[in-house]
N, C-alpha and C positions, 0 to 999 in steps of 0.2 A: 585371226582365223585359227590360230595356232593355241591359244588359251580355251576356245570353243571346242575342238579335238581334243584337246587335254581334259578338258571337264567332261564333254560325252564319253570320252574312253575309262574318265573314270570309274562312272555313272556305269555302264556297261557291266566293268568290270567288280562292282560292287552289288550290283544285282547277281551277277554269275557266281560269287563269293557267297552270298545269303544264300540263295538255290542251293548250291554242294555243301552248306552247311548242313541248312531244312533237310535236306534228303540224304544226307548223313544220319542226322538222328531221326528222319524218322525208321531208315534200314538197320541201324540199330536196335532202335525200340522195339520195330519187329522181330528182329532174330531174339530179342530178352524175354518179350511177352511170350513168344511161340516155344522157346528151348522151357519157360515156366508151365507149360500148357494150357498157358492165357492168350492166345494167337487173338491181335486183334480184327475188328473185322473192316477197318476203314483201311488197313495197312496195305494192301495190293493197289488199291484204284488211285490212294491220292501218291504214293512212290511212282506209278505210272507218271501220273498226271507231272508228280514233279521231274521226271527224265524228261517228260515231253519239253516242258519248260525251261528247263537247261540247254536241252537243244535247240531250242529257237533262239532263248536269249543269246547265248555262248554263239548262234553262231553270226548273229549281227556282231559279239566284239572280233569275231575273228576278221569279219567281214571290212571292220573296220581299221587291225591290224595287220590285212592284206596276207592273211594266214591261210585262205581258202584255194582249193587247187587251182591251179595256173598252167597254163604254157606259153611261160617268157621265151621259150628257143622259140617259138615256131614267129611269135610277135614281132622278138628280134630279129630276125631274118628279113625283117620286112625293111624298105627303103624308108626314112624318118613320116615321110608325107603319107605314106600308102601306112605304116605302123599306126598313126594319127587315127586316121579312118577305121581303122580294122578296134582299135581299140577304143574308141566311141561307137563304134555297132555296138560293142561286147556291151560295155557298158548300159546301153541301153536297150538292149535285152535284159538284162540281167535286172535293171530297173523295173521294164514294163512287166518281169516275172514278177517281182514281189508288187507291185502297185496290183495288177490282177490279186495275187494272196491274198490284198488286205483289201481288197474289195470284198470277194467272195468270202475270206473269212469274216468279213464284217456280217455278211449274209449268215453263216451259219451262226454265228452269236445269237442273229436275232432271232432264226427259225427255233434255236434252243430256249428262249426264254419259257420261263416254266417249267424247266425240266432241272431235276436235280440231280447232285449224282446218286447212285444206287446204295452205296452203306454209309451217307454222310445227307442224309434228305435238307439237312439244312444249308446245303452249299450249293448252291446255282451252277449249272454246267455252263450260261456265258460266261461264267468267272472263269471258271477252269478255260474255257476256249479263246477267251476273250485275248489269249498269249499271239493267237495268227494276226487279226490284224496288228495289232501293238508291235510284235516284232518285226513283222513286213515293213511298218512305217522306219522302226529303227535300224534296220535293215538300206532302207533307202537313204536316209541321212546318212547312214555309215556312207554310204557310195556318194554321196553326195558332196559329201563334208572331204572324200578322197579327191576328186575327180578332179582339180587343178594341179594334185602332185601327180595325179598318174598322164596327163596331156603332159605336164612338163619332163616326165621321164620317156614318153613316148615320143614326143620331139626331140630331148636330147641322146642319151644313150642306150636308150633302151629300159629294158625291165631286168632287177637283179632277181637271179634263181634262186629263189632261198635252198628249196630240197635239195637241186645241187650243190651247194653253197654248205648247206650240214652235211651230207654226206661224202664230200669231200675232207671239212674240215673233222669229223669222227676218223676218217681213213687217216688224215695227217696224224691227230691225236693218238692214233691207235699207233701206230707205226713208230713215234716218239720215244715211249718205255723201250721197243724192241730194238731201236738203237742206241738206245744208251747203254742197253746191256749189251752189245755186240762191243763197245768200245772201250768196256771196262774190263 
């Protein structure tokens, strides 16, 4: 299971690497052609288009790296049995949300067939859309492919705070410099 997580997360994260790339150069290309007074005309819709797709992708790997907000106090708080419960509802919420997405996104895919986008007529807006269901599904895998480590952290000790967890450790690190100068 653990070699399966490691190649999805790969996977993920190499798609989200190609994205910030593409949309590095193409906000590049934009600002060179536009500062030349050659402003291209494709440059606003498919830049959108690619933020839109960074965020779906990016946020199934976060989804997958258990990056996404949380509230571990309120979970931990809970008795091991009643934690169990409370975090298989969550979880299956948060499943049946994206499985509805990539239904419904499926729908607009298809209502969109034949439509293109507006300064690039040779590119199909399901291509462009086609990002909701495809991420909803990987989205779900991400939670999927979690869902044994987080039953076994919720039976055992709980859920670790990460934003506590940095912000304490920033306040340690910060504080480190200011005593070592205090003792020198």
């Amino acid at each position: 299971m653990q070699t399966v997580r490691r190649w999805f997360d790969r996977c993920l994260e190499a798609i989200a690497a190609l994205l910030m790339a593409a949309l590095t150069i193409i906000l590049v290309l934009g600002f060179v052609y536009r500062f030349l007074g050659m402003s291209l005309v494709w440059y606003d819709e498919v830049a959108s288009i690619g933020l839109a797709w960074l965020t779906y992708y990016g946020s199934a790997l976060a989804a997958h790296r258990e990056a996404h907000i949380g509230f571990p106090g309120i979970v931990n708080a809970f008795p091991p049995g009643l934690r169990v419960a409370v975090t298989l509802v969550a979880e299956a919420i948060v499943i049946g949300f994206f499985l509805l997405l990539a239904v419904y996104g499926t729908e607009v895919v298809m209502v969109l067939q034949g439509s293109t986008l507006v300064s690039l007529p040779a590119v199909s807006q399901t291509v462009t859309q086609s990002v909701i269901p495809i991420a909803s599904v990987l989205f779900i895998v991400a939670e999927l492919l979690r869902l044994p480590e987080v039953i076994h952290d919720a039976r055992t000790g709980g859920f670790e705070d990460h934003e506590l967890k940095e912000a304490l450790g920033s306040t340690d690190s910060a504080r480190e410099p200011a005593l070592g100068k205090a003792r020198s």
